[in-house]
C-alpha positions in Angstrom: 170.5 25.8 -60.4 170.3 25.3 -63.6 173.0 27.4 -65.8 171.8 30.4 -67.6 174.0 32.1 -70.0 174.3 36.0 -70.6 172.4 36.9 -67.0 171.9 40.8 -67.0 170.6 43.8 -65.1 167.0 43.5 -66.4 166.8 40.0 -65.2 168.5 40.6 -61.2 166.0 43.7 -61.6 162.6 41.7 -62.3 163.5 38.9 -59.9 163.6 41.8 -56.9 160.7 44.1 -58.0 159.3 40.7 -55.8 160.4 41.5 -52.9 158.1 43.7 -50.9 158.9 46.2 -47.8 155.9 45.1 -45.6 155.7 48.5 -43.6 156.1 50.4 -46.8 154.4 48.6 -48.9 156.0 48.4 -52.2 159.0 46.4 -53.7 162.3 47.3 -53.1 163.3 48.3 -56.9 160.4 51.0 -57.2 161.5 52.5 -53.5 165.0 52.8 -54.8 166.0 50.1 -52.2 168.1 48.4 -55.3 171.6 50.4 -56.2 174.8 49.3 -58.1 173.8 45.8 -59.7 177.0 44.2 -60.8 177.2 40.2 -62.7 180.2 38.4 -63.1 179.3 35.3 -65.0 176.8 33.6 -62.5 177.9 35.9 -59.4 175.6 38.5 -58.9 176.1 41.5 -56.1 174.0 44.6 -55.2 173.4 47.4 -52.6 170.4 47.1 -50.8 169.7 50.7 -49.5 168.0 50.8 -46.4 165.5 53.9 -45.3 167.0 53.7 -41.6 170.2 52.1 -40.2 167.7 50.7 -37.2 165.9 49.2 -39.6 163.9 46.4 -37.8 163.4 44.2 -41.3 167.0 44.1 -42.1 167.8 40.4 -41.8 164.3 39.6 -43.0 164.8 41.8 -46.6 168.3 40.7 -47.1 167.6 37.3 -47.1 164.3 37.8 -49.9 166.2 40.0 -51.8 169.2 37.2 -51.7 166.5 34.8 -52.4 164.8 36.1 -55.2 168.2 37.1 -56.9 169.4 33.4 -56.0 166.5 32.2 -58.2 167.3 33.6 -61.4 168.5 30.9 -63.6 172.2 30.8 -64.1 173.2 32.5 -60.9 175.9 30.7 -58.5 176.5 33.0 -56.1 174.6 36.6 -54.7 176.3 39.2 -52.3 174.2 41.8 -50.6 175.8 44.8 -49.8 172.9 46.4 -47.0 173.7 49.9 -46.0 171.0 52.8 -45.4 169.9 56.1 -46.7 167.5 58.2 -44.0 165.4 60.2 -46.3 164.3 63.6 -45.6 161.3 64.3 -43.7 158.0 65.9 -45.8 158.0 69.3 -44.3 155.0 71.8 -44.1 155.3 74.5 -46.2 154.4 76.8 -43.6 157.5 75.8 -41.4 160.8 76.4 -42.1 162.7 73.3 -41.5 165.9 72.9 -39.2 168.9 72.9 -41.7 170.7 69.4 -42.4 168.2 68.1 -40.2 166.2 65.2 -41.9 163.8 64.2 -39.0 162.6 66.0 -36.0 161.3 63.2 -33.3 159.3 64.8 -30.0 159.6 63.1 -26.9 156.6 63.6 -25.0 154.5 63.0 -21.7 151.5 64.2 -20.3 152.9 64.6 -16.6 156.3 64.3 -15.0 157.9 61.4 -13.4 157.1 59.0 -16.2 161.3 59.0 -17.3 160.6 60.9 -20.4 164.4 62.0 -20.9 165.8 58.5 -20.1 163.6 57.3 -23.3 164.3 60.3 -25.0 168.5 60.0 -24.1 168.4 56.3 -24.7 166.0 56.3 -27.9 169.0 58.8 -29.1 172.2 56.9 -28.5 170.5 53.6 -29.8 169.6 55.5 -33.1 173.7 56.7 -33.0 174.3 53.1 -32.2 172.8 51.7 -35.3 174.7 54.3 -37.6 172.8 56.9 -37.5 173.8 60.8 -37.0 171.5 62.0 -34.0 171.0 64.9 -32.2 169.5 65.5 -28.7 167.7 68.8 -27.7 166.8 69.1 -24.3 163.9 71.8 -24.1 163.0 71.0 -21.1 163.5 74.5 -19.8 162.5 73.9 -15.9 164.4 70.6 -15.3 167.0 69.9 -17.4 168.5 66.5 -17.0 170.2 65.4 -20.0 173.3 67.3 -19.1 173.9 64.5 -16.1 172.7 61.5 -17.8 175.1 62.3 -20.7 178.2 62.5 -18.5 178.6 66.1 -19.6 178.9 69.4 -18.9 180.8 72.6 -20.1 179.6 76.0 -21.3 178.3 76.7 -25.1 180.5 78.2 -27.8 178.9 79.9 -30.8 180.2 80.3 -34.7 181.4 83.4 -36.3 177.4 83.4 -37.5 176.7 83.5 -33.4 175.1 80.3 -33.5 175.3 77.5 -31.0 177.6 74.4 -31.3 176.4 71.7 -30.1 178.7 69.6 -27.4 178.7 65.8 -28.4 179.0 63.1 -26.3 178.8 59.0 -27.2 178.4 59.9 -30.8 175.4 62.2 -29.9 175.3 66.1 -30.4 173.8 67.6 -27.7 172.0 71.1 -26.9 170.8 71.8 -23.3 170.1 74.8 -21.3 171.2 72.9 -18.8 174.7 73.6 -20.3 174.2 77.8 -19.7 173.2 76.9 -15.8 174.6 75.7 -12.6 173.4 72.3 -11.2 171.8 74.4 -8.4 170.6 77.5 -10.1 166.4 77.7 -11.0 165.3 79.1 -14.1 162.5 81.7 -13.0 161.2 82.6 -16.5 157.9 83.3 -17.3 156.2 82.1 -21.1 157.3 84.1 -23.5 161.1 84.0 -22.5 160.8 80.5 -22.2 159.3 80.2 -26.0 162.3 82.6 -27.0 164.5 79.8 -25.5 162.8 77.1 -27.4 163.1 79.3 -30.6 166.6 79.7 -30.4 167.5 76.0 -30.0 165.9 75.7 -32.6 166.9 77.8 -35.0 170.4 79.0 -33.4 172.1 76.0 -33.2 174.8 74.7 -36.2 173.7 71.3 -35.8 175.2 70.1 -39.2 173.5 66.6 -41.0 171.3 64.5 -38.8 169.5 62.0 -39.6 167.5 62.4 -36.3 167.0 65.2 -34.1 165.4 64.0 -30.7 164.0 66.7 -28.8 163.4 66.1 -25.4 159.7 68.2 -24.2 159.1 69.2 -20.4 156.0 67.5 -19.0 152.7 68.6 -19.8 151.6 70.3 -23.1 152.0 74.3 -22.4 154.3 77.3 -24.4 157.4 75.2 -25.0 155.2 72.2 -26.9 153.6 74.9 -28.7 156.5 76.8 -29.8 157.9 73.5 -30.8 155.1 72.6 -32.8 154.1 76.3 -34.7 158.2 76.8 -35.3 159.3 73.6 -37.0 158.0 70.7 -38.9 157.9 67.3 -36.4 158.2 64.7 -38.2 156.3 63.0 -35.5 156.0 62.9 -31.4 156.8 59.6 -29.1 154.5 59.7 -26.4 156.0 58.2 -22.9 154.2 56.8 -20.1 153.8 55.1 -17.4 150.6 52.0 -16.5 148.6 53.5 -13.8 145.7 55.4 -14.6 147.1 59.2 -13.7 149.7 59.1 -16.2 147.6 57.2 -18.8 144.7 60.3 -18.1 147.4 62.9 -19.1 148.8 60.8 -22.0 145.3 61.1 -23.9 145.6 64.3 -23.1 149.2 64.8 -25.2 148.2 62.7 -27.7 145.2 65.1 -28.4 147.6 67.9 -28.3 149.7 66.7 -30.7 146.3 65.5 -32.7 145.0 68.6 -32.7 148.4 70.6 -34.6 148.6 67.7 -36.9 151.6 65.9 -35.7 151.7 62.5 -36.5 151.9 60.5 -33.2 154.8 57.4 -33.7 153.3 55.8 -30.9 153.3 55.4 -27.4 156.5 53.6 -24.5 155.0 52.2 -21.3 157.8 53.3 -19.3 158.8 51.1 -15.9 156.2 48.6 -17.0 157.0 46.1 -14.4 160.3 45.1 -11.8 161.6 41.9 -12.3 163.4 40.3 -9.0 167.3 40.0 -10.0 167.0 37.1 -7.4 164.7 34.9 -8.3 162.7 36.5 -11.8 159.5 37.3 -10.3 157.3 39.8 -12.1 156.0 42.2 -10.1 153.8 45.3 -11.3 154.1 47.9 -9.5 152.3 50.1 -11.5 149.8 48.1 -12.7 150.3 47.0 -16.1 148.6 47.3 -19.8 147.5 50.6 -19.7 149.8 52.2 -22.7 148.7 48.8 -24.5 144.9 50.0 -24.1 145.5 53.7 -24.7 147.2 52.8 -27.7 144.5 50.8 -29.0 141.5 53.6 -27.5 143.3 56.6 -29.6 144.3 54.5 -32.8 147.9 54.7 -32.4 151.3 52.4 -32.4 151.9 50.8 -29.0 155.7 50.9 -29.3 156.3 48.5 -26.0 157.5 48.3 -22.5 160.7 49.4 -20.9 161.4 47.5 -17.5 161.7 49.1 -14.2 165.1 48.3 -13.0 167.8 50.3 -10.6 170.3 49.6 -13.6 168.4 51.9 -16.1 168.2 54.4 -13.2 171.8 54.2 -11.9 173.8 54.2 -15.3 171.7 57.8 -15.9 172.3 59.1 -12.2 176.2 58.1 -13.4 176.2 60.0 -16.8 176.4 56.7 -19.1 173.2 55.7 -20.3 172.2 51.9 -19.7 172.3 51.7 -24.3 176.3 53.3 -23.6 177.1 50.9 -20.6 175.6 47.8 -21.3 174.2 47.5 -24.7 174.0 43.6 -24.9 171.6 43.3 -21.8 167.9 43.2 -21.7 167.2 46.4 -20.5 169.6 48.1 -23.7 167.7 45.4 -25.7 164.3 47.2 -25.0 165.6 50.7 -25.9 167.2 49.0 -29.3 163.4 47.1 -30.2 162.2 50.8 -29.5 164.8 52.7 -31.9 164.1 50.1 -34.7 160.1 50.8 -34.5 160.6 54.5 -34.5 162.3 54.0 -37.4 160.7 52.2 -39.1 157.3 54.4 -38.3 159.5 57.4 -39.6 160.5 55.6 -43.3 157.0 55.7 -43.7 155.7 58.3 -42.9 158.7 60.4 -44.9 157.7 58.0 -47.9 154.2 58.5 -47.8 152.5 60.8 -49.9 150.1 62.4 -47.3 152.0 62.9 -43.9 148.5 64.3 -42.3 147.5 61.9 -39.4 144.2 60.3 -39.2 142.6 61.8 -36.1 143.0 59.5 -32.7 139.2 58.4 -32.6 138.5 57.4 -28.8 137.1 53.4 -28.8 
């Protein structure tokens, strides 16, 4: 490189206005990416601030903005600090947001029996994983299941202030009513106790700063997805399914729902996509296979991708460790990691964008 003398701020600043954040679309100096430029003769050093610690483009923008700085005439050597900053969701003016709660992240199906709350617990602890503070709220009322496939379970305290604290477990904060019941006890409440419920997890609960709250929905779209929706603002709603066609028919159906309240969708997981033989690695598709693909494409939203149908996934929740918790460097953990990085990237933009209104699902 050829030497340079007197290199400054203006100059490191230029060279990475750039660099561009594809999914955002703008460079990294005007989105306040660029923080604490410091020059030492030909040694240059910055903090790149990320929007999300799951950020899926983090190799990929450290190395152009260590490229472009590297180019400046003069410079001999560039250190990238990377850390992240979650900003705060947009909220409706309407809806009182959840305090120290930046994003609010639905977990939704259409129908039972797709493994909405092992998306929704793993989506969580691979958010926590990355760095991120995360919540899980279990709301769903009927069946709660988190309890067991977080390893825990003990009774509620409250604050002075009679609100709820949260129990935490794997670096998660958790709220179930699971945690007020007995394994074996039903709750027999009819809808308006059951959107009182809803209400007060809500808004009763001391849940501190979060980056992400992920709340996991019952099946179906009835009181508690409407409660949800009128009480706070969602910053946006992962829909979860599975590929054959009665699952994909009540999928649509959330992802009008949710259309319909204005709730940006994130996009859609084709739960146990296929079974792939430990033995001998033969693909087999139980369910049939593509449909969240083409329902994704139909309705105009992301298609976030598959997660594999595999006894491990079901036998680390059944134990209370998560398959993210017990074997984060295998394939299946792999899928919920790919999954957390795309919902977070989806939510930077959406919480930089000017207009968070969605653009209506048009069928194809």
């Amino acid at each position: 490189m050829k030497e340079k003398a007197g290199i400054n701020e203006t100059d490191v600043t230029n060279a990475l206005r750039k660099v561009m954040d594809p999914e955002l679309g703008k460079d990294l100096v005007t989105l306040n990416m660029i923080r604490d430029i410091r020059i030492d003769g030909g040694a240059v050093a910055f903090k790149l601030v990320l929007t999300t610690h799951a950020c899926p483009l983090k190799k990929e923008l450290e190395n152009s903005a260590r490229e472009a700085a590297a180019s400046i005439p003069g410079v001999t050597a560039v250190t990238v600090e990377t850390t992240a900053e979650v900003p705060k969701s947009r909220s409706l003016p309407r809806k009182e947001p959840i305090p120290g709660v930046k994003n609010t992240i639905a977990v939704a199906s259409g129908k039972g029996g797709v493994g909405k709350s092992t998306v929704a617990v793993n989506l969580a602890l691979a958010l926590a994983k990355k760095g991120s503070k995360v919540g899980l709220l279990d709301t769903d009322i009927y069946g709660p299941s988190i309890p067991i496939m977080m390893g825990i379970h003990r009774d509620l305290e409250a604050t002075e202030d009679k609100k709820l604290v949260p129990l935490e477990n794997y670096g998660v904060k958790l709220i179930s009513v699971g945690f007020m019941l007995d394994e074996e006890t039903p709750l027999i409440w009819r809808g308006p106790l059951v959107m009182q419920l809803v209400q007060q997890f809500l808004k009763g609960v001391e849940w501190g700063e979060l980056d992400y709250l992920v709340i996991d929905l019952p099946p179906g779209t009835g009181d508690a997805q409407l409660t949800l929706v009128q009480t706070i603002p969602l910053t946006g709603a992962v829909i979860v399914t599975t590929p054959q066609d009665v699952a994909l028919i009540d999928a649509r159906r959330a992802i009008k729902m949710f259309n319909e309240v204005h709730v940006p969708i994130i996009g859609i997981v084709e739960n146990m996509s296929a079974f792939v033989c430990p033995h001998c690695g033969t693909v087999t598709e139980i369910f049939s296979g593509g449909g969240g693909e083409k329902t994704s494409r139909r309705y105009g939203v992301p298609f976030l991708g598959t997660i594999p149908i595999v006894p491990e996934i079901r036998e680390c929740g059944d134990s209370g460790r998560p398959i993210v918790e017990a074997s984060p460097d295998g394939a299946e953990a792999q899928a919920f990691f790919t999954l957390a990085g795309k919902v977070a990237g989806t939510i930077s933009v959406l919480d930089m964008a000017e207009d968070k209104t969605p653009s209506a699902g048009a069928e194809g």
